[in-house]
C-alpha positions, 0 to 999 in steps of 0.5 A, spaced: 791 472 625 787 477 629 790 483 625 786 479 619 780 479 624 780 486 624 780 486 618 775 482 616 770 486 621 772 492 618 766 495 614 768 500 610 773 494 607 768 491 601 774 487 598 781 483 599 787 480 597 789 473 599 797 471 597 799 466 601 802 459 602 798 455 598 795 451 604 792 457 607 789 460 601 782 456 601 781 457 609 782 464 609 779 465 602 772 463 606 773 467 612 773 472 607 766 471 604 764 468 610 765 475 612 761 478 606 768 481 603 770 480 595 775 477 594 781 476 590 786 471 591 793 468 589 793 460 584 791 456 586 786 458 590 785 451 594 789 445 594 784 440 590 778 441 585 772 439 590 775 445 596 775 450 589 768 449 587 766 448 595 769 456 595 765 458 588 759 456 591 759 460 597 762 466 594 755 465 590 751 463 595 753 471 598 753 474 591 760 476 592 766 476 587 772 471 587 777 472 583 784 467 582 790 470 580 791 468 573 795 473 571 797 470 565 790 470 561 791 478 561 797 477 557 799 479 549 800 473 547 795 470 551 790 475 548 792 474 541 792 466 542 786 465 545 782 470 538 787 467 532 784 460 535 777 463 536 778 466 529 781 459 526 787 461 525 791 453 525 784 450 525 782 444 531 788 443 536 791 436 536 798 436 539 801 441 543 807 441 546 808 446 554 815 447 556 816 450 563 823 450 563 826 454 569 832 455 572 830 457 580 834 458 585 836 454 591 834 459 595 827 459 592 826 453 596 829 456 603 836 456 606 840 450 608 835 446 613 831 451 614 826 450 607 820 454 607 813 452 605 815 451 598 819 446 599 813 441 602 808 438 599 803 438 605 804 446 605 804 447 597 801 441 594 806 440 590 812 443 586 814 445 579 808 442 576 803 446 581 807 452 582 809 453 574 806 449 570 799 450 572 799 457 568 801 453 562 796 448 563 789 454 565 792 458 559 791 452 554 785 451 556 783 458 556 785 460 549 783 453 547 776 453 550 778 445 551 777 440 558 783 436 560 780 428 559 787 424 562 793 424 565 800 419 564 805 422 567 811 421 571 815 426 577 822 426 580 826 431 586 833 431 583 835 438 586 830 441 590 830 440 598 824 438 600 819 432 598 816 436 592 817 435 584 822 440 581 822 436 575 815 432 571 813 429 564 806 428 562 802 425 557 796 428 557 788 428 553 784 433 551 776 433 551 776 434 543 781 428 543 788 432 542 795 430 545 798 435 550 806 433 552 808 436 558 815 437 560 817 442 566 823 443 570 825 448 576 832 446 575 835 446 568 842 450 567 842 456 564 834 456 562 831 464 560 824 465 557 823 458 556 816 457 559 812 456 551 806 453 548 806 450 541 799 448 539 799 444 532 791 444 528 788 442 522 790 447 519 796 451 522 801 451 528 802 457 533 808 458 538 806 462 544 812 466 547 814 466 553 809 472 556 816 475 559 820 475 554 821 478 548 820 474 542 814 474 537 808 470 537 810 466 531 804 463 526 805 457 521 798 457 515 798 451 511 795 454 506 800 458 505 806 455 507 808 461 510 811 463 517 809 469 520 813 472 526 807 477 529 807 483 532 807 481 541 805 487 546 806 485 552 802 489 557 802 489 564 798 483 565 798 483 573 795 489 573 790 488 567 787 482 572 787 486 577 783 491 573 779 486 571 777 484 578 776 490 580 770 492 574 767 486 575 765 488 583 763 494 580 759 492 574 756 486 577 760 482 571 764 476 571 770 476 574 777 473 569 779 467 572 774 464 577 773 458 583 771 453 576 777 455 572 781 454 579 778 447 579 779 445 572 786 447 573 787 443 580 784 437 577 789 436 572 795 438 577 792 433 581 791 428 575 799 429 574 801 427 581 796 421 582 799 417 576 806 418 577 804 415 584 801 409 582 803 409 573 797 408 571 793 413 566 788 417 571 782 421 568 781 428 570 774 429 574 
């Protein structure tokens, strides 16, 4: 920790990245701003929603940029996504199916009984759900432009070492009253290219690709009756998020995904955890 002192102290340094465990995100993250510095940071940002926000606050309060890594908001099939709804392509969303289907190896978590980080919930803040599945969960909301309202879900550990969930199913309800089933595994044999979205509206469907993979974005219109497989480019999206944040400090403008956008998607997780803990339906605040 001294070298992120010198670091930190080092005036000609204006901006830095923060990867690390998720439970020493928040607190370096705010030695960061504390210290006048940008910062750009990896997901989650923090471990709940109130630390995430406290984080934008004072990122603000010092007329800094903070940034979280949400890669995947800078992805072709994201982009796409997000201006076929905007442009009304399926109408108002109403059910929407998130598939986070992984096949992680055992070493992910550590070696036999020496387990890293990931495999504990003090350290993490949670598996699959707050590792996976909070990509899934940011990028509807932000092709969407919807809140999360409640949360009905259950979570067990069948495979991973730790005291984390490697497997989950959720129920969950949208600002505008539509339904999202949530079903994610970081074990299931054989899995590839199978972390998808489906979004069915009022007036059309469209299946999001896994953004690693290859398949087409696919685009169902009622009024037709017609299934159209359209073209996916598929950029380098880490590289275009960090692209973004970087204009951002630059030009003084907003950055791609922020504290809010963290705290929206920690509120949702966290939602996810609390009613598979106590079985009841718990509202996203």
């Amino acid at each position: 920790m001294a070298d992120v002192d010198v670091v930190l102290a080092t005036s000609s340094v204006t901006t830095v990245y923060v990867g690390l465990p998720h439970v020493l995100l928040a607190p370096t993250v705010e030695r960061a701003l504390r210290a006048g510095k940008h910062v750009l940071a990896e997901k989650p940002l923090a471990l709940d929603a109130q630390e995430a926000m406290r984080l934008g606050a004072l990122a603000r309060s010092n007329s800094l940029k903070l940034c979280v890594f949400y890669e995947l908001r800078r992805s072709g099939p994201v982009q796409a996504a997000r201006k076929l709804i905007a442009d009304g392509a399926i109408g108002e969303p109403r059910l929407i199916r998130l598939r986070t289907i992984i096949d992680k190896p055992l070493s992910y978590w550590g070696t036999p009984g020496a387990t890293n980080w990931r495999a504990h919930r003090a350290e993490a803040g949670g598996g699959v759900v707050m590792m996976n599945s909070v990509h899934q969960l940011d990028t509807l909301r932000y092709v969407t432009g919807l809140d999360y309202a409640s949360a009905m879900a259950a979570t067990a550990t069948f495979t991973a070492p730790g005291d984390v969930e490697d497997t989950a199913s959720a129920a969950l309800r949208l600002s505008n009253g539509a339904i999202v089933s949530l079903v994610a595994s970081a074990h299931t044999p054989g899995a590839s290219d199978e972390e998808t979205i489906e979004i069915d509206g009022t007036v059309g469907r469209l299946n999001l690709p896994d953004p690693f993979g290859t398949a087409p974005i696919r685009l169902y219109r009622k009024a037709t009756a017609t299934w159209e497989d359209l073209p996916t480019s598929r950029p380098d999206s880490h590289r275009l998020m960090l692209e973004s944040f970087v204009t951002a400090v630059e030009a003084g403008t907003d950055v791609p995904a922020g504290a809010m956008d963290a705290a929206a998607a920690l509120s949702v997780v966290n939602a996810i955890y609390e009613s598979a803990r106590t079985g009841r339906l718990v509202d996203v605040q």
